[in-house]
C-alpha positions in Angstrom: -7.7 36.0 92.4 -8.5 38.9 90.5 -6.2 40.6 87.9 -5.5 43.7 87.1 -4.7 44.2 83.5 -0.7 45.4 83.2 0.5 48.3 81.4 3.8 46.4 80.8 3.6 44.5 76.9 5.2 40.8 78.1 3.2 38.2 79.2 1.5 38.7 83.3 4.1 37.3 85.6 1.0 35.9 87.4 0.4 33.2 85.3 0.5 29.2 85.9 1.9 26.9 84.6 -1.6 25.5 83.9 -3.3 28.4 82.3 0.2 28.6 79.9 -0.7 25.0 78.8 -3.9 25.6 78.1 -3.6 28.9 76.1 -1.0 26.2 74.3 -3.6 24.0 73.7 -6.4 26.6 72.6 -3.4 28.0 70.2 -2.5 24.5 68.7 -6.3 23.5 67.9 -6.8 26.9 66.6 -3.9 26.4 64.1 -4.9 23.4 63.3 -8.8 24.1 62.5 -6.6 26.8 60.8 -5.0 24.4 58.0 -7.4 22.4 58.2 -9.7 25.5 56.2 -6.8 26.4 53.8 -6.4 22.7 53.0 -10.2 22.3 51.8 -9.7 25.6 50.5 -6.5 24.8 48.8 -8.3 21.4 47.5 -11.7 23.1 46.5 -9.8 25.9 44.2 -7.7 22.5 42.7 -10.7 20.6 41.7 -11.8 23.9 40.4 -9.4 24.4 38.1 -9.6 20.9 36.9 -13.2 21.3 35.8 -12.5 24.0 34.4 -9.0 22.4 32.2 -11.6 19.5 31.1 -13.8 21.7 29.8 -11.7 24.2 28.1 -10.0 20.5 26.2 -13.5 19.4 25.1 -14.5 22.5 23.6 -10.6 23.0 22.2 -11.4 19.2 20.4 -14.9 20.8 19.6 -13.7 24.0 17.7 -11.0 21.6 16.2 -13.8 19.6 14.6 -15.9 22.7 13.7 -12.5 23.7 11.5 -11.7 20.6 10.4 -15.2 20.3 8.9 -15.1 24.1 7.6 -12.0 23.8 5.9 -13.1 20.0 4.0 -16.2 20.6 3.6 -17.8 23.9 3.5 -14.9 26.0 2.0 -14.9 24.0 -0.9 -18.4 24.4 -1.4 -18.3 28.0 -1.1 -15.5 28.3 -3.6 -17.3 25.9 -6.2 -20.4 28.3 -5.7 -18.4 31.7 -6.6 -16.6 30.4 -9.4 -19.9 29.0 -10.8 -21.0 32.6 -10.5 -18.2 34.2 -11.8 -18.5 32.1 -14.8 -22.1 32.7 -14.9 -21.2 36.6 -14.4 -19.0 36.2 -17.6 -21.3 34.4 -19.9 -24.1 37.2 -18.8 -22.9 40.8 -18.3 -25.9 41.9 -17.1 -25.2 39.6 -13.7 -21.8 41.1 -13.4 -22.8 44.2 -11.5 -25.0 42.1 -8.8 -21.8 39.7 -8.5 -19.6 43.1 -8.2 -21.5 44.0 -5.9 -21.6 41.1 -2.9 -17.7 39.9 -4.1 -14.5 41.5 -4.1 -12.7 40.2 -7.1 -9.5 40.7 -5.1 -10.1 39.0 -2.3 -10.2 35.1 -1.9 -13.5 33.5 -1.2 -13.2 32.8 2.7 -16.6 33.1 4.2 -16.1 36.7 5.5 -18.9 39.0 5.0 -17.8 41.8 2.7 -17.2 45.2 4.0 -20.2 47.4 4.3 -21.2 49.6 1.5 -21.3 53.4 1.5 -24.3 55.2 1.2 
């Protein structure tokens, strides 16, 4: 039995009820190969974003150690140094220009490069 394709929009009045249950069937496993994909998907993009949480917490506990050690141990030694200058500046004049020069006596010793000098 051929058909002749309808102008009309509903479904073809010619139909059994055997070829409805198997466009059913085809329809079902399609959906379900369907969510199937969005549940990989949906569990790919999860395990993701875990990774990606677990690494940003080790290097958050990393830079936390980095500052911890900055602030202990290598701030204090960078404010012993420039006060050892400054008193070495004081004691000889001639070394107060140089210190002027790579130190702003108005700003506290952080470890932040000076600002750069005009020509």
């Amino acid at each position: 039995m051929d058909r002749v394709p309808s102008t009309n929009m509903s479904a073809e009045p010619n139909l059994t009820v055997n070829e409805l249950q198997e466009s059913l069937r085809y329809l079902r496993n399609l959906f379900h190969i369907a969510m199937i994909g969005v549940i990989v998907l949906s569990c790919s993009f999860s395990l993701y974003l875990f990774k990606q949480i677990s690494m940003l917490r080790r290097q958050a506990a990393d830079m936390e150690a980095f500052v911890t050690d900055y602030e202990t141990n290598t701030r204090p030694r960078i404010e012993t140094f420039v006060n050892e200058l400054t008193q070495f500046a004081k004691a000889n004049p001639d070394f107060s220009p140089i210190l002027n020069k790579y130190l702003q006596q108005g700003t506290p010793a952080t470890g932040t490069p000076p600002p750069p000098a005009q020509k």
